[in-house]
Structure formats: structure tokens, C-alpha cells
Biopython code that builds the backbone (N, CA, C, O; Angstrom):
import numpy as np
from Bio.PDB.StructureBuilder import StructureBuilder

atoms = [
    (1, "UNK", "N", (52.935, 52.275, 101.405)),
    (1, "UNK", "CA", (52.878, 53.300, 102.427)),
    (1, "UNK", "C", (51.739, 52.967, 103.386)),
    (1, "UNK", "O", (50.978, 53.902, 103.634)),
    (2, "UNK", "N", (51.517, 51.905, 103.911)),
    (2, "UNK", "CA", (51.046, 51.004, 105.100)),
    (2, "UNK", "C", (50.454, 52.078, 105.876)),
    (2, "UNK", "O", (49.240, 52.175, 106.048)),
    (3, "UNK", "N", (51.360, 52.924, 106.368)),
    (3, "UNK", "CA", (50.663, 54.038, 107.754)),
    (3, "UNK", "C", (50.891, 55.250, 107.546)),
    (3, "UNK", "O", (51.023, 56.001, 108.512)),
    (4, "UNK", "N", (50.994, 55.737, 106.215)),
    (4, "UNK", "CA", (50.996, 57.401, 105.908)),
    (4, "UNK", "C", (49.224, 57.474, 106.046)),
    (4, "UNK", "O", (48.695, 57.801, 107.108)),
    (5, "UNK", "N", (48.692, 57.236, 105.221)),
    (5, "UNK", "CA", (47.074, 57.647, 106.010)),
    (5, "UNK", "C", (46.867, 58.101, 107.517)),
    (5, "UNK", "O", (46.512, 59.177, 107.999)),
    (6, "UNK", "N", (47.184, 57.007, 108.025)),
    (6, "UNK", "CA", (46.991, 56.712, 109.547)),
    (6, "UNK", "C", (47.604, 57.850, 110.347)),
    (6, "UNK", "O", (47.067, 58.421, 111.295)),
    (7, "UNK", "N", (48.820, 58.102, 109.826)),
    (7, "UNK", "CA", (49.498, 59.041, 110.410)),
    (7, "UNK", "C", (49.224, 60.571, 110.045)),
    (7, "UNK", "O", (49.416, 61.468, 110.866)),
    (8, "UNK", "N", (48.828, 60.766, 108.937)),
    (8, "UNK", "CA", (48.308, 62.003, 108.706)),
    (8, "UNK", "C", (46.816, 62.433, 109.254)),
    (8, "UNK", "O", (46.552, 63.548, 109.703)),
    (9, "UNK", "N", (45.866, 61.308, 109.128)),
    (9, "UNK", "CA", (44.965, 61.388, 109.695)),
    (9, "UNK", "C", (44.867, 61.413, 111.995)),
    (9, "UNK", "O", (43.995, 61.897, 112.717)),
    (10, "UNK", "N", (45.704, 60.937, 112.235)),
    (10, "UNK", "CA", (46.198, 61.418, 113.365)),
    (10, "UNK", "C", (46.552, 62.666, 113.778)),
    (10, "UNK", "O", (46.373, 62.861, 114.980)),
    (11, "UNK", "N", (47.228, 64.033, 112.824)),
    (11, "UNK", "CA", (47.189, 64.867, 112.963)),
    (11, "UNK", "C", (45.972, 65.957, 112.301)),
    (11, "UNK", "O", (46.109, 67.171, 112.457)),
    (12, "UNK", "N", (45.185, 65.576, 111.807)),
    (12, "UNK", "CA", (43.915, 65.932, 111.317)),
    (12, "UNK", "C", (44.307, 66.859, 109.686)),
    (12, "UNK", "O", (44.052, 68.002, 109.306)),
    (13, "UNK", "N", (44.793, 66.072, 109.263)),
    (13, "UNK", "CA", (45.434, 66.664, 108.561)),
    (13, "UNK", "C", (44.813, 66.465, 107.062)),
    (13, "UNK", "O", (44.781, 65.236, 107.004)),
    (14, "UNK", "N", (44.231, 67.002, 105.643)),
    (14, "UNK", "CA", (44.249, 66.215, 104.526)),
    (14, "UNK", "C", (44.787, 65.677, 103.553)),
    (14, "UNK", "O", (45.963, 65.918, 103.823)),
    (15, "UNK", "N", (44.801, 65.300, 102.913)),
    (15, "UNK", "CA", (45.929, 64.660, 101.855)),
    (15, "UNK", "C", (46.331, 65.864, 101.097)),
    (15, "UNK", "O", (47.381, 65.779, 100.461)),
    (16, "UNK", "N", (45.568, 67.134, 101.057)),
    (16, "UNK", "CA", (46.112, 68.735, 100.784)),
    (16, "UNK", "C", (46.922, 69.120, 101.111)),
    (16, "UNK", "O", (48.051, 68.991, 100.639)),
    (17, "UNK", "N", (46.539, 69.806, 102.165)),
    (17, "UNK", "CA", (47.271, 70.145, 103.671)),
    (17, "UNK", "C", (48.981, 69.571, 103.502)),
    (17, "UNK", "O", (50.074, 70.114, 103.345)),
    (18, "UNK", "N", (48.435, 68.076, 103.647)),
    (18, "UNK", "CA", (49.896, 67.548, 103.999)),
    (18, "UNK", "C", (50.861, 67.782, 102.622)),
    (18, "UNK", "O", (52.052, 68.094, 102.622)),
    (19, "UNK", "N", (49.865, 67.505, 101.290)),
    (19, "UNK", "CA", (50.837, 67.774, 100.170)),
    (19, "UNK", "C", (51.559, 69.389, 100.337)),
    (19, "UNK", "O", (52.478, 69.692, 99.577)),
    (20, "UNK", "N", (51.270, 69.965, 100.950)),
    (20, "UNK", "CA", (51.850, 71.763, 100.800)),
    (20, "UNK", "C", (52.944, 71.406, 101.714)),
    (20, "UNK", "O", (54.097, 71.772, 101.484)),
    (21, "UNK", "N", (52.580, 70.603, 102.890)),
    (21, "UNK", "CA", (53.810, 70.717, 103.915)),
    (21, "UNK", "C", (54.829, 69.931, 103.142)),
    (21, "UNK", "O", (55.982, 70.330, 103.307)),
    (22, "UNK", "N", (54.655, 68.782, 102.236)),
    (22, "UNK", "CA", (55.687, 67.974, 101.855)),
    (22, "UNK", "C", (56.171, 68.526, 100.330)),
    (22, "UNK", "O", (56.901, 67.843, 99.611)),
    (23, "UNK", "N", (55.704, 69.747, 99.970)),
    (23, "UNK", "CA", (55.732, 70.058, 98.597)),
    (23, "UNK", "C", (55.519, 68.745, 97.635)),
    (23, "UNK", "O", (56.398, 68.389, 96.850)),
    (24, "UNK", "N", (54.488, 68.181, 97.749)),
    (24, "UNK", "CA", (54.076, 67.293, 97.142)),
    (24, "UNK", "C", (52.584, 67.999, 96.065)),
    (24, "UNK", "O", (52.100, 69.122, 96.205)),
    (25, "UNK", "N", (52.222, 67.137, 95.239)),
    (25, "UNK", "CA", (50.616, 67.067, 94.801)),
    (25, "UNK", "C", (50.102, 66.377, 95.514)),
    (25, "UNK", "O", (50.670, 65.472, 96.124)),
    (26, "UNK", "N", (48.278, 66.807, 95.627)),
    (26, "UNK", "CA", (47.743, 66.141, 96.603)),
    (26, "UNK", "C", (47.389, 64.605, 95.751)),
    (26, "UNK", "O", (46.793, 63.621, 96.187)),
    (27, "UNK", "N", (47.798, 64.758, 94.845)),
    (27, "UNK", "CA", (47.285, 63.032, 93.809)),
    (27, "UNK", "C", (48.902, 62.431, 94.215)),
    (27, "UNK", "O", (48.982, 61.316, 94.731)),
    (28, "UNK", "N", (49.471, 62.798, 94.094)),
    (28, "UNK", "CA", (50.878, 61.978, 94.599)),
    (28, "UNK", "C", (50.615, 61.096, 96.211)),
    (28, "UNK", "O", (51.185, 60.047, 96.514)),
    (29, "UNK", "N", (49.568, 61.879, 97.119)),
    (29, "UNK", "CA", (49.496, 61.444, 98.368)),
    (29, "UNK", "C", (48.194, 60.436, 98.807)),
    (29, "UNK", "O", (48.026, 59.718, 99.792)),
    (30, "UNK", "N", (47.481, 60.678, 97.793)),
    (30, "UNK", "CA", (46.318, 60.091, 97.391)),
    (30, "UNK", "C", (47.141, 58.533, 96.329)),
    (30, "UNK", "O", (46.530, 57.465, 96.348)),
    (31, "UNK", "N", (48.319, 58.628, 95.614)),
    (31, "UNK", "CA", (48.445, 57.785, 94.921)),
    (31, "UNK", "C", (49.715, 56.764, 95.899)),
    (31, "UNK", "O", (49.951, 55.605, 95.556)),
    (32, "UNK", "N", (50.350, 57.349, 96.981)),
    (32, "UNK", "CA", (50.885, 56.850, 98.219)),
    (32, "UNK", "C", (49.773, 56.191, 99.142)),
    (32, "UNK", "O", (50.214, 55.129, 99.580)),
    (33, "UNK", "N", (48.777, 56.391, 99.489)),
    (33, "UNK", "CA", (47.826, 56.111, 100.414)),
    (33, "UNK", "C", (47.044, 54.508, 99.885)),
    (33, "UNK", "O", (46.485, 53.655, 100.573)),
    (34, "UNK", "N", (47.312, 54.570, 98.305)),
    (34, "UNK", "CA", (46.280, 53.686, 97.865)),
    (34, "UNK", "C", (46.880, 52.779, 97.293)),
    (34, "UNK", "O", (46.247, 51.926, 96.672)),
    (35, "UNK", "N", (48.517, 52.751, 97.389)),
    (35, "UNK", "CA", (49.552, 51.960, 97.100)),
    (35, "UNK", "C", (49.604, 52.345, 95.574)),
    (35, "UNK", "O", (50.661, 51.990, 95.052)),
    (36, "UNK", "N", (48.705, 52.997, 94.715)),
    (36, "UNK", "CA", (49.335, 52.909, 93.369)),
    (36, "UNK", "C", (50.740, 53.491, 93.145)),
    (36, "UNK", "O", (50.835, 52.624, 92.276)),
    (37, "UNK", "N", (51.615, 53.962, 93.109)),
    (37, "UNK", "CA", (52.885, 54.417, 93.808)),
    (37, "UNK", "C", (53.430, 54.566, 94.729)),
    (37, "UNK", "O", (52.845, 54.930, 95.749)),
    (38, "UNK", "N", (54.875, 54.315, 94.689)),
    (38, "UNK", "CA", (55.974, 54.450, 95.763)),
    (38, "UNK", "C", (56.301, 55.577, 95.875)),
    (38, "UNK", "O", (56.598, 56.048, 94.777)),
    (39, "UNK", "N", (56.430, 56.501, 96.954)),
    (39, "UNK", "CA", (57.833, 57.705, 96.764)),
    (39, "UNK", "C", (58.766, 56.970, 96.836)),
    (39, "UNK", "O", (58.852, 55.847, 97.332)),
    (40, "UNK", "N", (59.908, 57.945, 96.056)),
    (40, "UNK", "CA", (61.606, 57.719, 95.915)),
    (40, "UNK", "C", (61.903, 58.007, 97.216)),
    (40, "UNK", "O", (61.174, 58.788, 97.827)),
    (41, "UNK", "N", (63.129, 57.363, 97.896)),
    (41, "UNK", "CA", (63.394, 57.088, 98.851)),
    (41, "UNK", "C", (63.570, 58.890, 99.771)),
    (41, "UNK", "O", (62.845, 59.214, 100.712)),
    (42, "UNK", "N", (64.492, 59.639, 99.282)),
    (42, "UNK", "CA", (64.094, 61.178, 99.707)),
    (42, "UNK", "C", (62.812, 61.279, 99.790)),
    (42, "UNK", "O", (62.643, 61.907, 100.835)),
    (43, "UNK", "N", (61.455, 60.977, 99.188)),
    (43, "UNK", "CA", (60.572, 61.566, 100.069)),
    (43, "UNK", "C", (59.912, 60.725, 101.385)),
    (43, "UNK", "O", (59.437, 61.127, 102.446)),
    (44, "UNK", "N", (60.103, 59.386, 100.827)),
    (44, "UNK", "CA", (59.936, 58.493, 102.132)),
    (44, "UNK", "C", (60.268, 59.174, 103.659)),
    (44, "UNK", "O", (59.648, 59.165, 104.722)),
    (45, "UNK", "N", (61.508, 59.743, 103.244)),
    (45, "UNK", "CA", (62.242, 60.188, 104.560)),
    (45, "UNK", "C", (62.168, 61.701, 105.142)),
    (45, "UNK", "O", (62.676, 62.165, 106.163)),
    (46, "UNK", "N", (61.303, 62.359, 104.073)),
    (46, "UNK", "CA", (60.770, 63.862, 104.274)),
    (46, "UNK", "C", (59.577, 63.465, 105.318)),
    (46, "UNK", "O", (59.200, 63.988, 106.366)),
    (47, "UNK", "N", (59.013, 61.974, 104.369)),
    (47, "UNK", "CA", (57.524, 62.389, 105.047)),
    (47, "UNK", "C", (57.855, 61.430, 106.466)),
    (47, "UNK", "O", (57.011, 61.096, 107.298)),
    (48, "UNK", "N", (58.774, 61.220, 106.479)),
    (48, "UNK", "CA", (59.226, 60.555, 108.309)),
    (48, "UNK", "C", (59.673, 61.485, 109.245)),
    (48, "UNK", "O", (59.228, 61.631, 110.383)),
    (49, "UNK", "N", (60.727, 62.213, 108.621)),
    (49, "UNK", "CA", (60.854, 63.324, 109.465)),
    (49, "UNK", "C", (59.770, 63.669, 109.959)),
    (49, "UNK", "O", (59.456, 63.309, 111.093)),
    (50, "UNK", "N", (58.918, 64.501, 109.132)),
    (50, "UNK", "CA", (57.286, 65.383, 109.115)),
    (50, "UNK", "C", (56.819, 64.805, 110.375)),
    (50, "UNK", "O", (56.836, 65.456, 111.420)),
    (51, "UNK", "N", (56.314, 63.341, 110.287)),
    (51, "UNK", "CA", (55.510, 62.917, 111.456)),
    (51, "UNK", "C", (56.481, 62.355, 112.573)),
    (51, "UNK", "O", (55.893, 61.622, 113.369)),
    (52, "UNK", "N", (57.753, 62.519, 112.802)),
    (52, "UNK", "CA", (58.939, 62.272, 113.638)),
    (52, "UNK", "C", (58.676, 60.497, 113.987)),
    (52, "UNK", "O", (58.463, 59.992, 115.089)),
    (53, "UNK", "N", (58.774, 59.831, 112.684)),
    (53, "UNK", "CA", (58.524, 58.288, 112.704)),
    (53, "UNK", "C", (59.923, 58.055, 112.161)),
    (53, "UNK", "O", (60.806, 58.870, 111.896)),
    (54, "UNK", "N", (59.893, 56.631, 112.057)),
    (54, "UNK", "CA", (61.183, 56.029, 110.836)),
    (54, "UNK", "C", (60.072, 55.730, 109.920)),
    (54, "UNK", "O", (58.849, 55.744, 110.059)),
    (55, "UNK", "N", (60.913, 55.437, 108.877)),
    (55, "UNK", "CA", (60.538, 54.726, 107.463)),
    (55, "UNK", "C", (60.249, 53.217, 107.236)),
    (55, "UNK", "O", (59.785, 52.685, 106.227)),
    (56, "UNK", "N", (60.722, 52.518, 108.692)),
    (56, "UNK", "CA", (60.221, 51.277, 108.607)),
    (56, "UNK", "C", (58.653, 51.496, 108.811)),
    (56, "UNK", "O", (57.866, 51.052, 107.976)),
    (57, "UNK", "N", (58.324, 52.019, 109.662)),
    (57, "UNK", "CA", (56.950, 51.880, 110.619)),
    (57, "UNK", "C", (55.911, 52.746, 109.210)),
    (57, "UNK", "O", (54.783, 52.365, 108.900)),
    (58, "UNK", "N", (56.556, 53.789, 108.627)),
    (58, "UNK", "CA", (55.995, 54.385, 107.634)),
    (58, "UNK", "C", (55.527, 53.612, 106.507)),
    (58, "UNK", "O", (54.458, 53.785, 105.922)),
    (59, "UNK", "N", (56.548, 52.608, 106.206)),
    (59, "UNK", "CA", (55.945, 51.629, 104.954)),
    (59, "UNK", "C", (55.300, 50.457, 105.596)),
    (59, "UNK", "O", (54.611, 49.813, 104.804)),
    (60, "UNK", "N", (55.338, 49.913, 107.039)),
    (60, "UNK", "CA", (54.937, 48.816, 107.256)),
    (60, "UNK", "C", (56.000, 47.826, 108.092)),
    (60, "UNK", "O", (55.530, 47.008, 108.883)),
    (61, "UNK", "N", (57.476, 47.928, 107.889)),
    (61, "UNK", "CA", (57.987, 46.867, 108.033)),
    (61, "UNK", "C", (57.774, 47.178, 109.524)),
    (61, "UNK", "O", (57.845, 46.136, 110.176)),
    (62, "UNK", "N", (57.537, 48.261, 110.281)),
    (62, "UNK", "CA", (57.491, 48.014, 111.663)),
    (62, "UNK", "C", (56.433, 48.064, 112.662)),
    (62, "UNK", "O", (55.875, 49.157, 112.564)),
    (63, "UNK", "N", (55.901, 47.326, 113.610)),
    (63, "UNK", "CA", (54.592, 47.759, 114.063)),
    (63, "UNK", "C", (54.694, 48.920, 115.271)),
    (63, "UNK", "O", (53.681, 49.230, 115.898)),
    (64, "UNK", "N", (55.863, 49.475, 115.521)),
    (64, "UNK", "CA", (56.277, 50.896, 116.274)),
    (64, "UNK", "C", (56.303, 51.917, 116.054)),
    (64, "UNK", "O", (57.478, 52.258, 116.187)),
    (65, "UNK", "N", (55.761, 52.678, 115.791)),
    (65, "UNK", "CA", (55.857, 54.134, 116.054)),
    (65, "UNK", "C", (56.478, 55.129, 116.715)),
    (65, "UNK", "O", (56.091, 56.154, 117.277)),
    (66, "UNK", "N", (58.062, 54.348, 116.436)),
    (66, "UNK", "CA", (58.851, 55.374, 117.645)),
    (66, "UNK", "C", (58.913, 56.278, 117.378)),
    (66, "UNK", "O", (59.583, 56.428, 116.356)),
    (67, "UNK", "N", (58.302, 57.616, 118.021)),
    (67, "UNK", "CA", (58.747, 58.844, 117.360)),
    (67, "UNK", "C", (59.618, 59.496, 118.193)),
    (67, "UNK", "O", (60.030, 58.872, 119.171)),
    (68, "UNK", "N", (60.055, 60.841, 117.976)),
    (68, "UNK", "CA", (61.138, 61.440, 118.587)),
    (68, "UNK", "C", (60.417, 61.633, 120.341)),
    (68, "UNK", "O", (61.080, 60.979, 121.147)),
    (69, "UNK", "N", (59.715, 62.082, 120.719)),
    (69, "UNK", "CA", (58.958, 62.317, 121.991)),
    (69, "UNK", "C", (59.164, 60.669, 122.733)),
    (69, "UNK", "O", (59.698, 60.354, 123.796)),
    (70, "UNK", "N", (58.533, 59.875, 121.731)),
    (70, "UNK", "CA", (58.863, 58.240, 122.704)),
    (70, "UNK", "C", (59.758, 57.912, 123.312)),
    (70, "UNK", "O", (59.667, 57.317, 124.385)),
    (71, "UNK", "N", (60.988, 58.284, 122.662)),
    (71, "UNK", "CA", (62.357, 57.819, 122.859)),
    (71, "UNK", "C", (62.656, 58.901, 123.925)),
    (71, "UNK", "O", (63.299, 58.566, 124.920)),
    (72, "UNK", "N", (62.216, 60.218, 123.775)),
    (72, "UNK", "CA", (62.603, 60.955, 124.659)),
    (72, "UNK", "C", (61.870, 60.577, 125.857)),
    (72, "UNK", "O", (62.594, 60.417, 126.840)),
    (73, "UNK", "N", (60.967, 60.442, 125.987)),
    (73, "UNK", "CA", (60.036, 59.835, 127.340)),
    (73, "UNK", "C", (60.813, 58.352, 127.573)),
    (73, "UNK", "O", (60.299, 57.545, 128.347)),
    (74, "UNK", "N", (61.779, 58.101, 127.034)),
    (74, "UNK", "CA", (62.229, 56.441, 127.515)),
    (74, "UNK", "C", (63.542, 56.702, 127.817)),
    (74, "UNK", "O", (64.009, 55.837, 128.558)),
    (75, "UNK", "N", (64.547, 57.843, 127.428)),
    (75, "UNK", "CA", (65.598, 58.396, 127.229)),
    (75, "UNK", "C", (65.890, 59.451, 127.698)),
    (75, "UNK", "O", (67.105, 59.330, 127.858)),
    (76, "UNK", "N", (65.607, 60.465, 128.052)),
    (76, "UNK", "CA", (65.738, 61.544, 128.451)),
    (76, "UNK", "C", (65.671, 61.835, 130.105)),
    (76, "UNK", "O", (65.251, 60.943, 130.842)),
    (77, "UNK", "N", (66.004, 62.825, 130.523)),
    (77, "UNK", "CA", (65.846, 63.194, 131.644)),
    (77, "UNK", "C", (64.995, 63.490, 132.081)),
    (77, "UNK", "O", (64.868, 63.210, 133.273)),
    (78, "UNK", "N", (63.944, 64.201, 131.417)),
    (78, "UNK", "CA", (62.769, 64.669, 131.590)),
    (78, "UNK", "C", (61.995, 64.207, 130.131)),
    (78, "UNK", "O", (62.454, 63.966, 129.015)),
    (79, "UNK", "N", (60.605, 64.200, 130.676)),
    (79, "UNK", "CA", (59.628, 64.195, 129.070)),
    (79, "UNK", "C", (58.983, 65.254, 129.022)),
    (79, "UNK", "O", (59.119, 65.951, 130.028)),
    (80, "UNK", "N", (58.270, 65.686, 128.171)),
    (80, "UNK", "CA", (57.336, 67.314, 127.496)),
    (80, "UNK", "C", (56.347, 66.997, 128.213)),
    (80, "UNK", "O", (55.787, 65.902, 128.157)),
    (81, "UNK", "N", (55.949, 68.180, 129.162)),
    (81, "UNK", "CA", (54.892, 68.537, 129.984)),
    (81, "UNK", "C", (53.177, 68.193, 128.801)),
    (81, "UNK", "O", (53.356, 68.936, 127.837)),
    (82, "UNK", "N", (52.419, 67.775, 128.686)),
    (82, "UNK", "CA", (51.069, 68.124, 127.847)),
    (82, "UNK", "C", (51.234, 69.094, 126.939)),
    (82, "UNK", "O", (51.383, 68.869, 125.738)),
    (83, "UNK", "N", (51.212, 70.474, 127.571)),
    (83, "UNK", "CA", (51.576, 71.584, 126.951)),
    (83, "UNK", "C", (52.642, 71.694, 126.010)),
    (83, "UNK", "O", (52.632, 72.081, 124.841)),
    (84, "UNK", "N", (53.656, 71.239, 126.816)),
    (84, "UNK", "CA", (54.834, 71.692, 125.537)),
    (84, "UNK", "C", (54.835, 70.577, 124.022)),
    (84, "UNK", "O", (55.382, 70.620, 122.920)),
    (85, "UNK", "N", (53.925, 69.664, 124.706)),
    (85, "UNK", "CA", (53.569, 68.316, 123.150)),
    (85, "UNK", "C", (52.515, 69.482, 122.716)),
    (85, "UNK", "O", (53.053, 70.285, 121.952)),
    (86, "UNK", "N", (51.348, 69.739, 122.964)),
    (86, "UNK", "CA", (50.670, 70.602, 121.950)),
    (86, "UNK", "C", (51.069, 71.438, 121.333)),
    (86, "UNK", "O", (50.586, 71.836, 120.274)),
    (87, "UNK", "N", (52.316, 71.979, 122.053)),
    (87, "UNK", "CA", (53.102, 73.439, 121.277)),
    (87, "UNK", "C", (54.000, 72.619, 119.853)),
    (87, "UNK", "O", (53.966, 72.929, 118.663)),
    (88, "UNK", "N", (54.640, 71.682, 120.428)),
    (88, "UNK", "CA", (55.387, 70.706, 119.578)),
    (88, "UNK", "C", (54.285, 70.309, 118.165)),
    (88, "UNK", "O", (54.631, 70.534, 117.005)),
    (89, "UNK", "N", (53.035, 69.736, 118.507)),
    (89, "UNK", "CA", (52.216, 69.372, 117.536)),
    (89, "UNK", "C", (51.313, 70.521, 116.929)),
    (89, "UNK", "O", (50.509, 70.307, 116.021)),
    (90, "UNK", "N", (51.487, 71.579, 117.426)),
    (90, "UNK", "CA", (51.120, 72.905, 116.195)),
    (90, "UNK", "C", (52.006, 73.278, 115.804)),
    (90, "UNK", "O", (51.852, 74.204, 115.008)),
    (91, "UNK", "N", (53.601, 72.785, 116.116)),
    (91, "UNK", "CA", (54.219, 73.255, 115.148)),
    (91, "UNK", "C", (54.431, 72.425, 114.052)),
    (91, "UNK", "O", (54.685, 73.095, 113.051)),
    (92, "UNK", "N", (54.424, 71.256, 113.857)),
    (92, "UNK", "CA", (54.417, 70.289, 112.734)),
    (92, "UNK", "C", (53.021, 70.466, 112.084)),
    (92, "UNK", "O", (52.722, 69.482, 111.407)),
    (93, "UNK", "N", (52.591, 70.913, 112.091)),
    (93, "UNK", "CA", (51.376, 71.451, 111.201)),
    (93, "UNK", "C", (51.370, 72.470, 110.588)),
    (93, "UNK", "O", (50.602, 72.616, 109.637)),
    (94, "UNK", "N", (52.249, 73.455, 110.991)),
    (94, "UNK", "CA", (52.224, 74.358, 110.315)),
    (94, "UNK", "C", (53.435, 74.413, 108.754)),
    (94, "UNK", "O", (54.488, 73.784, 108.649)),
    (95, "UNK", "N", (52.721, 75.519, 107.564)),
    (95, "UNK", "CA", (53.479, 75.357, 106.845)),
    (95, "UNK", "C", (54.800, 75.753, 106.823)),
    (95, "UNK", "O", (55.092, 76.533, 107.729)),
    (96, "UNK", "N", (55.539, 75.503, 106.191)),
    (96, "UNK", "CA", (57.117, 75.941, 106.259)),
    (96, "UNK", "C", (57.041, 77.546, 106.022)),
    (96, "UNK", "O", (57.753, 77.792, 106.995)),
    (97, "UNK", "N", (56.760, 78.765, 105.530)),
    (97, "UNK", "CA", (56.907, 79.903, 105.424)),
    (97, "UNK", "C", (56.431, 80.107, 106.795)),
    (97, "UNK", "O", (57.174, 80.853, 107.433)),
    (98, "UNK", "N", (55.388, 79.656, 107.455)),
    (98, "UNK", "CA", (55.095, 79.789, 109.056)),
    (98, "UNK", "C", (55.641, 79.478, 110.335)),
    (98, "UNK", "O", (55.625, 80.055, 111.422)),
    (99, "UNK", "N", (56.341, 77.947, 109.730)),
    (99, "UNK", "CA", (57.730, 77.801, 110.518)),
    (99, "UNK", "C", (58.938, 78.998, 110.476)),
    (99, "UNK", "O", (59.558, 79.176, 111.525)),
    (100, "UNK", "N", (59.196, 79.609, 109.600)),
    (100, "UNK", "CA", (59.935, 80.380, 109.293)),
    (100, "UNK", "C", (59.679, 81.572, 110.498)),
    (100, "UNK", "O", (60.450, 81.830, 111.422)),
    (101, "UNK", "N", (58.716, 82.043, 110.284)),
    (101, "UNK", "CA", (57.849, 83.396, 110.794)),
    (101, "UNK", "C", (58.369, 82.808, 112.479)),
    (101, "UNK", "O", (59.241, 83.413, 113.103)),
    (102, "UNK", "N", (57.784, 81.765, 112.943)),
    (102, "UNK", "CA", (57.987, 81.327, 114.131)),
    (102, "UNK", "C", (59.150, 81.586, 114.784)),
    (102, "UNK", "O", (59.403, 82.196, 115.823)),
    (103, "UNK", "N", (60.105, 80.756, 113.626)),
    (103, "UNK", "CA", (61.345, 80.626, 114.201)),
    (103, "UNK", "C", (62.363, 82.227, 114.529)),
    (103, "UNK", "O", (63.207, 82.565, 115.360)),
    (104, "UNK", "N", (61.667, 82.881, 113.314)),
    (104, "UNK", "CA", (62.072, 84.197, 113.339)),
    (104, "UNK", "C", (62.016, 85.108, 115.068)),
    (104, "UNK", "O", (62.859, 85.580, 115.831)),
    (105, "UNK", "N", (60.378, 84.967, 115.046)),
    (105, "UNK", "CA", (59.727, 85.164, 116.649)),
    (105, "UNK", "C", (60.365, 84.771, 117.406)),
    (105, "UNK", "O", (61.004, 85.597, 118.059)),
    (106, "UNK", "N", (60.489, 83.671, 117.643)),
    (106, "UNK", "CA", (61.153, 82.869, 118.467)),
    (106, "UNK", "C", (62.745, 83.369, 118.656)),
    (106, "UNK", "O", (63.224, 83.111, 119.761)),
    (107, "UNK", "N", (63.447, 83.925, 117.882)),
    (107, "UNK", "CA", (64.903, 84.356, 118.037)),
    (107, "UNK", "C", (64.741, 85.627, 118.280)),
    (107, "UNK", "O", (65.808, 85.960, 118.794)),
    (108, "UNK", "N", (64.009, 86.612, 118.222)),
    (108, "UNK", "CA", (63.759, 87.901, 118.547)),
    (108, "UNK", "C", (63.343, 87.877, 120.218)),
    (108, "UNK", "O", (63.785, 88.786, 120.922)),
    (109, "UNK", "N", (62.620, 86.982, 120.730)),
    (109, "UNK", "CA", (62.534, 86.569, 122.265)),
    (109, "UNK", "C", (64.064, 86.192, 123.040)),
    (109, "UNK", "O", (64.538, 86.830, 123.981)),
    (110, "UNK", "N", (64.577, 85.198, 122.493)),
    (110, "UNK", "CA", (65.872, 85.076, 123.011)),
    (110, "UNK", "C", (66.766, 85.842, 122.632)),
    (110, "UNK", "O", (67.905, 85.446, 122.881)),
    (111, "UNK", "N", (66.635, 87.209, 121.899)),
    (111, "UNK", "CA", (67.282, 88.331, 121.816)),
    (111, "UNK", "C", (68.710, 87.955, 120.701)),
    (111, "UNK", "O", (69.750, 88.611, 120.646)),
    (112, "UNK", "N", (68.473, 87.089, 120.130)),
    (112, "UNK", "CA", (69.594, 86.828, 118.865)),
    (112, "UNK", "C", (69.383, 87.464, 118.221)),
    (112, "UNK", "O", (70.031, 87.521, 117.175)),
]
sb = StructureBuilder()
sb.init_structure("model")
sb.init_model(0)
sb.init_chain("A")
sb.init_seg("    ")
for serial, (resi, resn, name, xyz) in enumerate(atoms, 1):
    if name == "N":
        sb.init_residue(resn, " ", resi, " ")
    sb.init_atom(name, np.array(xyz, "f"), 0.0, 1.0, " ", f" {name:<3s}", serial, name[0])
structure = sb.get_structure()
């Protein structure tokens, strides 16, 4: 796991922290970070989603970091104003019962 550090530490995140978001232990992420274990391929791909990477760049095989925003800034019609990336990157930080709460908010605004 080549750039799970790197990448968690990019979002200021601790090997805690991130274990709650991934329903992980924080020694499971600590034992990913330091190569003494592999995750099974499902969590490889939890913890890619999480930081919107692939799983190559996550273990190493890639030196890119495409994440979902890149491709959209290379692809898209438009890219995310500053603002709407900070809104984007407090929401991947937050825990899933808070995502929840959000998303809840968030559909009570658009009146669903």
C-alpha cells in the first residue's frame, strides 16, 4: 500500500479517523501503511473509492493520481469552482452517519 499514507495524510487525516471512515481497526491501517499486510481486494477498493483514486496508484503500480475531479477537469464541460472542491473535500471526511445527516439535508432543500 505504496500511497495510502500519502493519501490519507493529504487529507489530514489519522490512521483513526480514517479506520472509522473505512470501518477498519486503526492497527489494520497502521499494518497497511507499513506493508506488514495486504487488504483483501474489497477493501483495496473501499479505500480507492474514499480518496476517489484507482487501486493501481493506491498500491503503487501507478505514478497518477487520477482522481474523479482530474478527469473531470480534463473531461467535462466545466471543472469545480475552489469552493465547490472544498465542499467536495469536507465531505469525504466526514463519517458515514454524517454523510447520511447531509444527504438527508440536502434532499429536504431540493424539496424531495
Amino acid at each position: 500500500m505504496k500511497n495510502l499514507r500519502l493519501l490519507r495524510e493529504s487529507l489530514n487525516l489519522s490512521q483513526q479517523k480514517l479506520a472509522v471512515h473505512l470501518d477498519l481497526a486503526q492497527s489494520q491501517i497502521q499494518n497497511y501503511e507499513t506493508g506488514n499486510y495486504e487488504p483483501d481486494i474489497s477493501t483495496m477498493i473501499k479505500m480507492a473509492e474514499f480518496f476517489g483514486t484507482s487501486v493501481d496508484y493506491l498500491i503503487g503500480r501507478s505514478d497518477t493520481n487520477l482522481n474523479a475531479d482530474a478527469v473531470c477537469e480534463n473531461a467535462c464541460e466545466f471543472a469545480l469552482n475552489e469552493k465547490e472542491q472544498q465542499h467536495i473535500n469536507r465531505v469525504r471526511r466526514l463519517l458515514p452517519k454524517q454523510r447520511k445527516s447531509l444527504s438527508l439535508f440536502l434532499d429536504t432543500l431540493d424539496g424531495e
